[in-house]
FILUMTOR-826636 format. One record per residue (C-alpha): residue in one letter; y, z, x. Coordinates in steps of 0.2 Angstrom, whole numbers, plus 2048, in hexadecimal, padded with zeros to 3 digits. Layout:
% FILUMTOR-826636
AYZX
...
//
This chain:
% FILUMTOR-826636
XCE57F1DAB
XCEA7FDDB9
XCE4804DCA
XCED814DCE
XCE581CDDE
XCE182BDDC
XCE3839DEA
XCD283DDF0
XCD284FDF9
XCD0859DEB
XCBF84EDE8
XCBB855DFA
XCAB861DF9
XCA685CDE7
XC98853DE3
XC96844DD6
XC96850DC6
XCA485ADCA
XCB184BDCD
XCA9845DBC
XCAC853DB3
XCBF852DBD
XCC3843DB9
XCBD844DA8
XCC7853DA5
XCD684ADAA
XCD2839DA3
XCC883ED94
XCB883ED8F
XCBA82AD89
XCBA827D9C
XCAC81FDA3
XCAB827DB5
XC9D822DC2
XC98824DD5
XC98814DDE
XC89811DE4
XC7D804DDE
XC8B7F8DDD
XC8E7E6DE5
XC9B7E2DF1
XCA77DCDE2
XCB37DEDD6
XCB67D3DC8
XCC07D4DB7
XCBB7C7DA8
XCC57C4D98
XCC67B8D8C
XCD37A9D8D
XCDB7A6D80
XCD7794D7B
XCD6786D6B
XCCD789D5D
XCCE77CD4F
XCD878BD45
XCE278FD55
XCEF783D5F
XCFA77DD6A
XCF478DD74
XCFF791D84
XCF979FD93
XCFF7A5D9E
XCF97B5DAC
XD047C2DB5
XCF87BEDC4
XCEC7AFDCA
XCDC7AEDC2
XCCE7ABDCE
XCC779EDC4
XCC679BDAF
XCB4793DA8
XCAE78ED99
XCA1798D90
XC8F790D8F
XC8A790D7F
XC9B796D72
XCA678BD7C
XCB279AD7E
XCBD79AD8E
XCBC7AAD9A
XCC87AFDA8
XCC07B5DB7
XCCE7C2DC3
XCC77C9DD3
XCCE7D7DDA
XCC17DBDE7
XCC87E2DF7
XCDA7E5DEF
XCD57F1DE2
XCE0800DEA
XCEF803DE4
XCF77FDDD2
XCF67EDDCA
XCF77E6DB9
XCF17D7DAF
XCFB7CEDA3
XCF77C2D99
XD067B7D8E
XD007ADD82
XD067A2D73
XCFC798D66
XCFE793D54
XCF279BD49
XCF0793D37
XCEB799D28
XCD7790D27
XCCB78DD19
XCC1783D0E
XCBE783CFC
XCB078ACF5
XCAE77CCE9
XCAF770CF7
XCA1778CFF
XC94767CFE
XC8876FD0A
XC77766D10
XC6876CD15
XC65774D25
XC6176BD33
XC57778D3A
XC51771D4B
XC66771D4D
XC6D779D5E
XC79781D51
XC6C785D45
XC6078DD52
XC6C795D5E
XC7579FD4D
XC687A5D42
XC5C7AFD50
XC5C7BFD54
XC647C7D63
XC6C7D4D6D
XC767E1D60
XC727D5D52
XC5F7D5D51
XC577D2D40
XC4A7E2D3C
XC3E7DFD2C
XC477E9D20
XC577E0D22
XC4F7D0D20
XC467D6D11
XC567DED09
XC5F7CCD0E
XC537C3D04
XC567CFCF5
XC6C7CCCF4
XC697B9CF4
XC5B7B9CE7
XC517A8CE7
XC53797CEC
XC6679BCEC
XC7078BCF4
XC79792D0A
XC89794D01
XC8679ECEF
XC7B7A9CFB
XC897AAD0A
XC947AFCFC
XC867BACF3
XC867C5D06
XC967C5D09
XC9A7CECF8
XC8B7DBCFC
XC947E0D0B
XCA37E2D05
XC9D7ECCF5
XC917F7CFF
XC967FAD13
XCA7802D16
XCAF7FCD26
XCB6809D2E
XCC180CD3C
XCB8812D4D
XCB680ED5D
XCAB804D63
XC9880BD64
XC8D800D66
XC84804D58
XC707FDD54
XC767F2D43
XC677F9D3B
XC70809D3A
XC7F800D34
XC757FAD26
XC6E80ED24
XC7D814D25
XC8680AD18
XC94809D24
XC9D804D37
XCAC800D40
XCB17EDD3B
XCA87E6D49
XC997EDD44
XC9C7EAD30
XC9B7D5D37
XC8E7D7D43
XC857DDD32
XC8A7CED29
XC857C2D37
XC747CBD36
XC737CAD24
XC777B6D22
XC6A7B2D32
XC5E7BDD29
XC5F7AED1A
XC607A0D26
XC7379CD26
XC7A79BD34
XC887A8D3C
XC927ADD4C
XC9F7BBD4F
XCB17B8D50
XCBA7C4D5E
XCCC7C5D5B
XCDC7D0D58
XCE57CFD46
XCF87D4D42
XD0A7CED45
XD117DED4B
XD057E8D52
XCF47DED54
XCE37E9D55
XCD37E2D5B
XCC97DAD4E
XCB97D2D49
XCB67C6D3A
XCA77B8D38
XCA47A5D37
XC9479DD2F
XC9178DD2E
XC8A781D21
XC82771D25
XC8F763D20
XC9E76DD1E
XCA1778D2F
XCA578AD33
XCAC794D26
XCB57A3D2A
XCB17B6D1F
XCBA7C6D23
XCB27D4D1B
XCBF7E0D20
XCCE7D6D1A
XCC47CFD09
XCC47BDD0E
XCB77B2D0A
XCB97A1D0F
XCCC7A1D15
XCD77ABD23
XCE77AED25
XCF37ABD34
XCF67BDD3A
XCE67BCD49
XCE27B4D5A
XCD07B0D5F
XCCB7B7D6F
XCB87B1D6F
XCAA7A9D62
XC997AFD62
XC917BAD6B
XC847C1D78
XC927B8D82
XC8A7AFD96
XC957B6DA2
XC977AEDB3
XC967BADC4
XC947C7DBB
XC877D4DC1
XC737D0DB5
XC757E2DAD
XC807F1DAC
XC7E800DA0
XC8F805DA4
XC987F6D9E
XC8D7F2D91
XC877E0D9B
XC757DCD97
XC6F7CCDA1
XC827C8DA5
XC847C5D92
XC917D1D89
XC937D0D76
XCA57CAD75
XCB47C5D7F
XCC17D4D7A
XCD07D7D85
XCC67E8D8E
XCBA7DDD93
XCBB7E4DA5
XCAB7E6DAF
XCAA7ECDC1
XC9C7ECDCF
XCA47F4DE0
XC9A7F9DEF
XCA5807DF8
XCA981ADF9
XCB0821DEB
XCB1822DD8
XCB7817DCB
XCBE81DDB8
XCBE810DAD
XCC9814D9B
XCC7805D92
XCCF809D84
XCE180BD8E
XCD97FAD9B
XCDA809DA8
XCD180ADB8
XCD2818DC5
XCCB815DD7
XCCB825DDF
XCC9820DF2
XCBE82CE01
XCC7822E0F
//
């Protein structure tokens, strides 16, 4: 993530469009360029820490600069780095975060899958088949759920049973991410990969089985941000599925897990911003653009998340 300052007298004269239009123009239209009223007196960067999962050890991080304080996460158990850069922002700085872990290959059997019946007053059980924020079930889905599992099917025979439907019916597509309503992912027949699982969680709540998002990067060489899904049978545990990479109860030891779950809490942060996509200080997942800012001054902020680049120009 960087600061450049920007010089501000061509700004001078202009009025909030016009050094929108500017700045868009030069940073391009991805850009995300706002005024700076409205905001609190404070600036604060949130991303995930990288920490153990049962499929990831002996994890080792490290930052390029202090972190003001790291929590855990109320309800997933992820951990989350908080940064605060409020009355330093001017000038260039940069986050880095080194990390190192031992990621192994997971997976059970499906023919050791001696699932039990629900326990549905479960905290697991509740909290991971409702419906929520970006993964609410409509009627039609839930209808159309019903259909791929057929009758009195056992939670793994229909996990399974949905996991093949997505696979042979919604094409997972690369795309930014858009925040698209899953109902018209379901329409569509298709959606970037995060979407594709978000689908697939849907789908399995929608017959009672309970499921969570994964947020994570995959690949040795180059990683790219990536999503899969856990669901979890009574007896047994999470079981991991990766639509995209054609894995059904297994993965393989190319990813890092940034955050589980979703409609994540997250502390300090401001109850609601359109801007950064926070609703209620909850954000979908912990990704490393995660990067939200509230700041009470003169002058204009572009935020690039794609490129974790932020431009302050300052009216001093």
């Amino acid at each position: 993530m960087f600061f450049p300052e920007e010089k501000h007298e061509e700004f001078m004269g202009k009025d909030d469009r016009e050094v929108c239009d500017t700045l868009k123009g030069r940073y391009g239209q991805s850009a995300i360029c706002f005024p700076s009223s409205g905001r609190e007196d404070s600036f604060l960067v949130w991303i995930a820490k990288v920490k153990e999962w049962e499929e990831q050890k002996k994890v080792n991080v490290s930052y390029s600069i202090p972190e003001r304080k790291s929590c855990e996460e109320r309800e997933h158990g992820n951990m989350i780095s908080i940064f605060d850069f409020s009355g330093e922002i001017v000038g260039k700085k940069q986050i880095k975060s080194n990390f190192s872990f031992e990621f192994s290959e997971t997976g059970i059997e499906e023919n050791n899958w001696e699932a039990e019946d629900y326990n549905t007053s479960s905290s697991v059980y509740r909290r991971y088949t409702k419906s929520e924020a970006r993964i609410g079930k409509t009627d039609e889905i839930v209808r159309y759920a019903a259909g791929i599992v057929k009758e009195k099917g056992e939670a793994p025979e229909n996990a399974k049973r949905i996991y093949d439907w997505v696979v042979e019916n919604i094409s997972c597509k690369e795309g930014k991410r858009r925040e698209k309503e899953i109902a018209r992912v379901f329409e569509d027949k298709e959606g970037n990969v995060e979407e594709v699982n978000l689908l697939f969680i849907v789908l399995l709540r929608a017959v009672g089985i309970p499921a969570r998002a994964v947020s994570g990067a995959w690949g040795r060489k180059r990683q790219d941000i990536h999503f899969w899904t856990e669901f979890y049978l009574e007896g047994v545990g999470w079981v991991p599925a990766d639509p995209d990479k054609k894995m059904f109860g297994k993965l393989d030891n190319e990813r890092v897990i940034f955050s589980k779950g979703e409609n994540l809490y997250l502390e300090k942060a401001p109850e609601e911003s359109e801007v950064f996509g926070i609703k209620y200080k909850r954000v979908l997942s912990m990704r490393p653009d995660a990067l939200y800012i509230d700041k009470k001054e003169k002058g204009f902020f572009v935020v690039r998340k794609s490129q974790y680049l932020i431009i302050k120009d300052s009216t001093k």
